[in-house]
Every structure is written in C-alpha cells, then in structure tokens.
C-alpha positions, 0 to 999 in steps of 0.5 A, a space after each residue: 229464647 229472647 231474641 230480642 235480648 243480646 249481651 252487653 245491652 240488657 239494660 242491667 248492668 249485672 246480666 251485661 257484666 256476665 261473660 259471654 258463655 254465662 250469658 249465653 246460656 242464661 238467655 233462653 231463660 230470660 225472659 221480659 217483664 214489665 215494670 209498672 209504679 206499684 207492681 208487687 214482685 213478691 210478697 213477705 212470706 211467700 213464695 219467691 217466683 222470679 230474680 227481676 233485673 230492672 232496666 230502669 226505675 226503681 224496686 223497693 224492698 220493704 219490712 212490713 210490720 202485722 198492722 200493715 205499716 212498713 218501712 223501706 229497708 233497700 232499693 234495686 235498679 239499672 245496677 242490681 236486681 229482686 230477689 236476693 233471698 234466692 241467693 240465701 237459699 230461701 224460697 220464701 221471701 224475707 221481704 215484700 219487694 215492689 216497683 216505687 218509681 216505674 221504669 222501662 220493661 225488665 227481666 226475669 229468670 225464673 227462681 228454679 232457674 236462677 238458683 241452677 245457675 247458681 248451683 254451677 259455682 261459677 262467675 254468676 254466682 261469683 257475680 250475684 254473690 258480690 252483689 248480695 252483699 253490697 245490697 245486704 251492706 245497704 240494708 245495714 246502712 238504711 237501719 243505721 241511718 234510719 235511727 241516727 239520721 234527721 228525716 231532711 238528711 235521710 230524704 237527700 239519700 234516698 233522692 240521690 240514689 233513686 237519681 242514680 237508679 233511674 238515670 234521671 232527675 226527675 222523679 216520678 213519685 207521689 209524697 204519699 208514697 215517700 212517706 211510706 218508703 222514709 217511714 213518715 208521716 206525710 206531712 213531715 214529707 211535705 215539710 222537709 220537700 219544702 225546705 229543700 225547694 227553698 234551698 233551691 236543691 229541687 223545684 216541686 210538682 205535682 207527682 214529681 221532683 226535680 233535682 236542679 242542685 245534686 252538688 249541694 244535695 250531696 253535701 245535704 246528704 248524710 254520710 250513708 249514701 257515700 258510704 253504699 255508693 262506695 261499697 258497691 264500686 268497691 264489690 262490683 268494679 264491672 258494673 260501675 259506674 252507678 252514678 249518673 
C-alpha cells in the first residue's frame, strides 16, 4: 500500500475525481514513479507495462515514422493520464509516449491491474472512458490543426495547453525538442519564437519560455485549443478546472 498517497491529494485530477471506494481499492496498486524530461513510458509496438498519472509537467504522445521522425499527436498532464491504449483493449502500444516538460513524481498502475479494474464496469471505467475520448477528440483535433494551421498559430496552442498542463508559465523545453513535438525544422521554431517575443506575448531563455501575455496569445491561437479545452470540460465536469 502507498501510504504516502491519500484521496483527493494525488495530485491528478482523475484518480482525485475517484470516489472513495474506487479509490480505496486502487491504492494499494499505486504506486510513485518518477518523472524525469525524456523518460520513455513506452514505446510504439510494445508492450504496455503501466497507465501513468502525472502530477505534473507534461507527457507527449508521438507517431514515429520508420526513418525515426516523429510527430506529436497528444499530450497528458495533471488532468489525464499514459496509457489510453489499455482502455482500447491493446497491450501494444499504438504510439510511443515520453515525458516532454519534467514534472513532479507520479503514478502508475500496473497494465494487468488497470485493466481488472476496468473489467468491474464500474465508475472507473466510466471515468477512464470519458477521459479517452476527450484525449482521442484531442488527437483529432492536433491532425486537423497540423494540416490547416500556420506553424505560429499551432505553436500559441501547444504553449497554452502545455501552461495549463504544468500549471506554470514558464516552460522548461529546448527549441530542438519543440521542433519535434510541432513537426518542424528548427529554425522555423526559432523563427516563430522570435515573432512571438517581438510581439511581447512571451520573453526567451536559454532552455526556457516565458508566457508574459496569455490573453493575447489566446487570441494568437488557432481555434483548436478552445475547442479541446471545452471538450474536455464537456466530458470530464469532476476534473475541472483545466486552465491555470
């Protein structure tokens, strides 16, 4: 058992929207992991070990293409969790998924575990499955927006819901590694970061961005972030709010 861990103050807004009996018979499967920048949680086509629930930071959910190159295609936080394959019934993951921006220590259920619970046809699966469709309709949205968007645009996006992930406006992130999650080159990263810090909507450092006008990025924003921001609070009322 964690004793460490006690309901309503995971730090994860879905195991704290649990009741008390789902709760109380998930903890002595829970168990802390850590949450380091780069930390692989599993990688596309094998097998799916553990559903992480961060704390905190931000886990990236890739597609990576034969020649290596890959492409970020969702995001999970404070408000979700790693892992939403086990929900679909695959013990393979469809995806790789890695820790982008390093966040506080987490959680993990173990995948046989995890899907037990889920076998009860109870609130948790209720739970996790209100939450895989909000992360499915976010992944439907990032393909939509990566085709119809300018680069600018999609960058205000990820920026804001990285902010609403972390709970911070600063943003602890390499250009080099942006590139990869927007599916860039970098200097065109370094292009569009520039504008943005002309236009006084963040300041620049090394290894980190600063968000000093959330207001105006909004609005620099295409309409995709809006979008998955009200689909989330559409399905998943209990773990409101996500913005910081």
């Amino acid at each position: 058992m964690n004793k460490s861990l006690s309901h309503g103050k995971s730090g994860n807004r879905l195991l704290d929207a649990l009741s008390d009996s789902d709760f109380d018979r998930l903890l002595p499967h829970i168990e802390a992991t850590p949450m380091h920048f780069r930390q692989v949680f599993h990688k596309q086509g094998h097998a799916i070990s553990h559903a992480y629930f961060p704390t905190g930071g931000v886990g990236s959910v890739t597609k990576v293409m034969s020649d290596g190159a890959m492409i970020e295609v969702g995001t999970a936080g404070q408000e979700g969790m790693i892992g939403v394959d086990l929900f679909l019934g695959e013990t393979n993951a469809l995806n790789e998924a890695l820790m982008q921006v390093e966040g506080p220590s987490g959680w993990r259920i173990s995948a046989p575990q995890f899907t037990a619970e889920l076998e009860r046809h109870g609130a948790f699966r209720d739970l996790i499955r209100r939450y895989t469709v909000a992360f499915i309709a976010g992944s439907l949205q990032s393909a939509a927006c990566n085709g119809l968007h300018n680069v600018e645009e999609r960058c205000c996006r990820w920026l804001l819901t990285t902010q609403d992930r972390i709970g911070s406006d600063r943003v602890r992130l390499t250009q080099e590694f942006l590139a990869v999650m927007l599916g860039v080159r970098r200097p065109t990263v370094t292009i569009v970061l520039g504008t943005l810090e002309k236009a006084g909507l963040v300041e620049l450092r090394r290894g980190e961005i600063h968000i000093v006008d959330r207001k105006r990025m909004e609005a620099a924003s295409c309409e995709c972030y809006r979008v998955s921001v009200q689909d989330y609070e559409r399905l998943l009322p209990e773990c409101c709010p996500v913005r910081s």
